[in-house]
C-alpha positions in Angstrom: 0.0 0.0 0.0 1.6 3.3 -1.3 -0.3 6.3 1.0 -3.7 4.0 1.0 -3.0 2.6 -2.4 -3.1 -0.7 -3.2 -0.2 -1.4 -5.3 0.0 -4.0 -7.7 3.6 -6.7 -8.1 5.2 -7.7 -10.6 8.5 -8.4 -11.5 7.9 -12.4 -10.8 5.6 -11.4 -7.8 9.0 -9.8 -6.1 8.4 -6.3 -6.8 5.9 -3.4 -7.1 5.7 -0.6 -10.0 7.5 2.2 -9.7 5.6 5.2 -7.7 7.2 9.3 -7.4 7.6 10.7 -4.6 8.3 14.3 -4.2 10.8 16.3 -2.5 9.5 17.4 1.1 6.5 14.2 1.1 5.7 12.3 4.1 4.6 8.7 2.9 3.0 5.7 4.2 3.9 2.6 3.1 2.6 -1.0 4.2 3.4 -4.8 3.0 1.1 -7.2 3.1 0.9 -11.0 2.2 -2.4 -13.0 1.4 -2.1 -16.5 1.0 -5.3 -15.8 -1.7 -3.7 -17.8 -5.1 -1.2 -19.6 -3.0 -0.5 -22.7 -5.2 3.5 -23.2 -5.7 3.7 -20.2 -4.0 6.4 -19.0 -1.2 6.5 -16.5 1.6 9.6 -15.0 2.7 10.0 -13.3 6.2 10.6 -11.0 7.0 10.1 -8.2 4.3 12.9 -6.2 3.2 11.9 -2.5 1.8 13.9 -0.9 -0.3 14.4 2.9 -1.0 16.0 3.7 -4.4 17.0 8.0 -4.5 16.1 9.5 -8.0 16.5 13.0 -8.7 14.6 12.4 -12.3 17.7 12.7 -14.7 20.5 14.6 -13.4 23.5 12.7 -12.9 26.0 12.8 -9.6 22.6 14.2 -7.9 21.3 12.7 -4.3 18.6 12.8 -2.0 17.7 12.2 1.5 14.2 9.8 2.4 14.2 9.3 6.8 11.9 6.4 7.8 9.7 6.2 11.2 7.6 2.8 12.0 8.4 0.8 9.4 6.9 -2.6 10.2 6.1 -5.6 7.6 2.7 -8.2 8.5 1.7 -11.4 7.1 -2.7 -11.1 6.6 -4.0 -14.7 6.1 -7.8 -14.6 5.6 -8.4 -17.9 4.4 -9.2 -20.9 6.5 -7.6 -24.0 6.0 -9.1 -27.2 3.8 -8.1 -30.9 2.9 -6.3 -31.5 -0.6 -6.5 -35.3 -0.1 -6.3 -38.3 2.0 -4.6 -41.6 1.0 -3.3 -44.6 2.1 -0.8 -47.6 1.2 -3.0 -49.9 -1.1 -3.8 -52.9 0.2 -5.5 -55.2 2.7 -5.6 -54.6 6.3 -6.8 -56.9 9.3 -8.1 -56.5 12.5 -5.4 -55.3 14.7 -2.8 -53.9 12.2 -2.7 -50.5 11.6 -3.8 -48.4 8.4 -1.4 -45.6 7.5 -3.5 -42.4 6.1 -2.0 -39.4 5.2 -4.1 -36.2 4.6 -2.7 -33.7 3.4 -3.9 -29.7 4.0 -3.3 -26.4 2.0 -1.4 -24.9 4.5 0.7 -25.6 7.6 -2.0 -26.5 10.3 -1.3 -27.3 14.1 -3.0 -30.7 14.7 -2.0 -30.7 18.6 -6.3 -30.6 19.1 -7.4 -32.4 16.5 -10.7 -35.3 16.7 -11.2 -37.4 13.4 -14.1 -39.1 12.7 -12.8 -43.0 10.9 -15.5 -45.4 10.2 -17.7 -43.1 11.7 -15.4 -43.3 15.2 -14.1 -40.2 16.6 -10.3 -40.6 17.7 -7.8 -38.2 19.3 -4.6 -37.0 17.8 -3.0 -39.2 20.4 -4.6 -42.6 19.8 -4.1 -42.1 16.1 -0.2 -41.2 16.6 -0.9 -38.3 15.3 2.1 -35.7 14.7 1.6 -31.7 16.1 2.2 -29.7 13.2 2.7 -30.1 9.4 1.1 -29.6 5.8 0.2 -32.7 6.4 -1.3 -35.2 9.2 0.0 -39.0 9.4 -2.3 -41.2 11.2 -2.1 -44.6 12.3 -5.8 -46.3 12.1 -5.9 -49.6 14.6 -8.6 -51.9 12.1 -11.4 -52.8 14.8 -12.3 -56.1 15.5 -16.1 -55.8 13.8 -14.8 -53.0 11.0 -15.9 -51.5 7.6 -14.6 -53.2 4.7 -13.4 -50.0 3.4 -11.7 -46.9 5.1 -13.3 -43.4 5.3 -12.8 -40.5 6.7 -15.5 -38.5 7.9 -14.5 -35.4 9.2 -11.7 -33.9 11.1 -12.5 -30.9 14.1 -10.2 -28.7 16.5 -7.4 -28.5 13.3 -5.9 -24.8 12.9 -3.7 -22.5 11.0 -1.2 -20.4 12.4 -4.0 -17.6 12.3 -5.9 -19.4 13.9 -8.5 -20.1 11.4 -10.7 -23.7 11.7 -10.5 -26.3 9.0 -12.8 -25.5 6.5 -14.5 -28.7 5.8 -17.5 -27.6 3.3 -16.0 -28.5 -0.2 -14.3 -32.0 1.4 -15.9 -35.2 -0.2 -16.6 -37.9 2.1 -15.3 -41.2 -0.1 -13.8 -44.4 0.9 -9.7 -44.2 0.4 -9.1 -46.0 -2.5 -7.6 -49.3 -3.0 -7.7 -50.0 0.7 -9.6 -52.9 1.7 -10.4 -54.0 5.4 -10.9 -57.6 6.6 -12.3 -57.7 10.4 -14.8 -60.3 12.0 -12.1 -62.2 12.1 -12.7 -65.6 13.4 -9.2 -66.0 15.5 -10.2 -62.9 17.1 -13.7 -63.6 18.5 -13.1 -66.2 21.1 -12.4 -64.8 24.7 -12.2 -67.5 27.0 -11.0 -71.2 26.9 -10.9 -73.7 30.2 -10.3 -77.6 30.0 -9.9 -79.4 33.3 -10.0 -83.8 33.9 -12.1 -85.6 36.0 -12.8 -89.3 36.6 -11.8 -90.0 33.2 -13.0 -87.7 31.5 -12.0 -84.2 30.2 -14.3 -81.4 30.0 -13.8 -77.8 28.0 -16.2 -74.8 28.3 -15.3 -71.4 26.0 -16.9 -68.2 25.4 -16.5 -66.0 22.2 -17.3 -62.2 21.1 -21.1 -61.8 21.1 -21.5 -58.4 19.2 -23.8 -58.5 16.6 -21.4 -59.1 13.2 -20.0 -62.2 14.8 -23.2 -63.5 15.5 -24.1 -63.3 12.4 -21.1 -65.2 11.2 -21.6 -67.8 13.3 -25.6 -67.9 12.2 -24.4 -68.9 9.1 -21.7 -71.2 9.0 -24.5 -73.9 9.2 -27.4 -75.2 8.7 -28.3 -78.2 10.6 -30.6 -81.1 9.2 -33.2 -82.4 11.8 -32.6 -82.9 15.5 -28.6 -82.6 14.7 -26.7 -79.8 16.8 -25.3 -76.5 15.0 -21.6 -76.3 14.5 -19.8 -73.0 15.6 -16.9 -72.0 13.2 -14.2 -73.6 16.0 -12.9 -76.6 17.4 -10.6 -77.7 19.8 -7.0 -79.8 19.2 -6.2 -82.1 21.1 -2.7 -83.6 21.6 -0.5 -85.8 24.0 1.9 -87.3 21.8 3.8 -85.3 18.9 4.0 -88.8 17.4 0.4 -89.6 17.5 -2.6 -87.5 15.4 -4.1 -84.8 17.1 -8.0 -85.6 18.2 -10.6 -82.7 17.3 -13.5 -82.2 19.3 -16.6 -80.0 17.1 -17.7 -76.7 19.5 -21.2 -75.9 19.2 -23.8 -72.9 19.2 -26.7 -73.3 21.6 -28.6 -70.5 19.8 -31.3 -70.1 22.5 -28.7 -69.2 25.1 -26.2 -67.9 23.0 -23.5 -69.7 24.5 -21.2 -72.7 23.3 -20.6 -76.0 23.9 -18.3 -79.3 23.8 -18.4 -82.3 24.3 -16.6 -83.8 27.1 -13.7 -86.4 25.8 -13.6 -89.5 27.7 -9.5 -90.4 28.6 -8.8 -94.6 28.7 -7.1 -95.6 31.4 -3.2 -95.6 30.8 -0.3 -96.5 33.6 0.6 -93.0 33.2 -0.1 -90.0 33.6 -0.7 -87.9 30.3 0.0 -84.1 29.7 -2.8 -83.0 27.2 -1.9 -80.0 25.0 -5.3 -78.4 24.1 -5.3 -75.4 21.3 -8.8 -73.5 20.6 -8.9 -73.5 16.3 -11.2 -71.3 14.5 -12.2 -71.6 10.9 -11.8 -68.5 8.7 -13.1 -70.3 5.4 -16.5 -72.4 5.3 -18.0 -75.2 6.8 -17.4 -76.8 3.0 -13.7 -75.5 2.5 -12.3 -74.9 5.8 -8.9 -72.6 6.6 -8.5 -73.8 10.7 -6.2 -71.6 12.4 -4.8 -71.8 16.2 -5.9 -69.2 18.7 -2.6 -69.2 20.3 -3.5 -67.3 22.9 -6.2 -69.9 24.3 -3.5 -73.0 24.4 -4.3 -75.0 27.5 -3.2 -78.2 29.1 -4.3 -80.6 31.4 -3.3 -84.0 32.8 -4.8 -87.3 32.9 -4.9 -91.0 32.0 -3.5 -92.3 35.6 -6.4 -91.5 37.8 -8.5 -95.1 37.3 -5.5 -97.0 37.8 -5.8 -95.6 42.2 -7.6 -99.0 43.2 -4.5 -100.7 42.1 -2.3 -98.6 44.5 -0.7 -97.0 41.6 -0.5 -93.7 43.5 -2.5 -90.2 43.4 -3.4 -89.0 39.5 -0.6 -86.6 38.3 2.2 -87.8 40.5 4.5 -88.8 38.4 
């Protein structure tokens, strides 16, 4: 501004037109900076002003200019908006992590910021969120009962160094391409295994995840004919001897009191005791083409096989 008068630049954007001043003048002069038309654009501060003495065209001439308050500001009067969000392409299972990147117009301060995921709000620090940037990493924990796409919704509390909101309006709510969720996870949904021995027998009880999409999964893995019982998607292995093949032992789904149940396994008499190694299996394919896989976490073991032989003095069961 040249005494109130917008000036325009040129020169590259570096540089104002030439403007006269006359001998004697007092003269205001401001800089300002919009980030209006920013794209590819860079800010340098702080301003420099420069002063160059013309006496029109005599030669060897001079002149004297003072200066009082000279001051530069940067004016930002536009909020902040989302250029794009994206992620790695690929598949993604309960319990990894999706890495989404959104990026901003401008440098933003994320220290507050909420986003909405799969329609779940998170904080900046359960999504690992970094504090400042042009753009925003964020580290997306795939739920157990998930979306098989990702979205993000909407993103609050993210400002500019003006202090201007995120300007949401014009953003498009659309899954991030070419990532694709898998959740409902069968190895995830059981939650407690116990096996224990008695009189000859063992006996198992185990409880599983009863939110709605895995009761829906296990609805449908099948269909029984008649008075037969309906199979769950698990079973339990069964194993006392690497040598010899593990037994498996069907769980089922008492649909009436949504709960499971085994059979008990009767244990023949042996002259000693056995240390049963029992894993919890779940089935992530069909009842027709089954993919079994261990639920490590649910490994338990038992002993057994001496008890009956106490009549004959052999001792108390499990002490050997």
């Amino acid at each position: 501004m040249f005494n109130g008068t917008p000036l325009g630049i040129s020169g590259g954007e570096t540089r104002p037109p030439d403007c006269t001043i006359n001998k004697g003048s007092t003269v205001s002069i401001s800089l300002q900076s919009t980030t209006g038309n920013r794209t590819d654009q860079q800010y340098y501060l702080p301003f420099e002003l420069y002063l160059k003495n013309v006496n029109r065209d005599i030669q060897n001439s001079t002149t004297t200019a003072k200066t009082s308050n000279v001051s530069a500001r940067l004016v930002d009067t536009d909020a902040p908006t989302i250029q794009s969000v994206t992620a790695p392409a690929g598949t993604y299972a309960s319990g990894q992590h999706v890495p989404i990147t959104v990026t901003f117009n401008e440098f933003v301060n994320l220290g507050n910021a909420r986003v909405t995921i799969n329609g779940k709000e998170y904080t900046a620090a359960e999504l690992s969120m970094n504090d400042y940037g042009v753009t925003a990493m964020l580290w997306y924990p795939v739920q157990d009962a998930d979306a098989t796409t990702v979205t993000v919704n909407g993103m609050t509390g993210v400002k500019d160094v003006f202090d201007h909101p995120l300007d949401t309006t014009d953003y498009q709510i659309d899954p991030i391409a070419d990532v694709e969720l898998k959740s409902v996870l069968m190895r995830n949904a059981p939650t407690a295994l116990t096996a224990t021995y008695a009189t000859g027998k063992a006996s198992f009880t185990m409880n599983a995840n009863m939110e709605q999409a895995y009761k829906t999964v296990y609805s449908n893995y099948h269909t029984p004919e008649g008075t037969e019982p309906k199979e769950a998607p698990f079973r339990l292995e069964l194993r006392y001897d690497s040598t010899v093949a593990p037994i498996h032992l069907q769980v089922y789904l008492d649909t009436e009191k949504e709960a499971f149940t085994i059979s008990d396994y009767a244990i023949a008499p042996a002259a000693y005791t056995r240390t049963y190694t029992v894993t919890l299996q779940a089935n992530e394919g069909t009842k027709d083409a089954p993919d079994w896989v261990d639920v490590l976490p649910l490994t338990r073991q038992f002993y057994g096989g001496k008890e009956s032989f106490r009549a004959h003095g052999e001792g108390r069961p499990g002490s050997e």
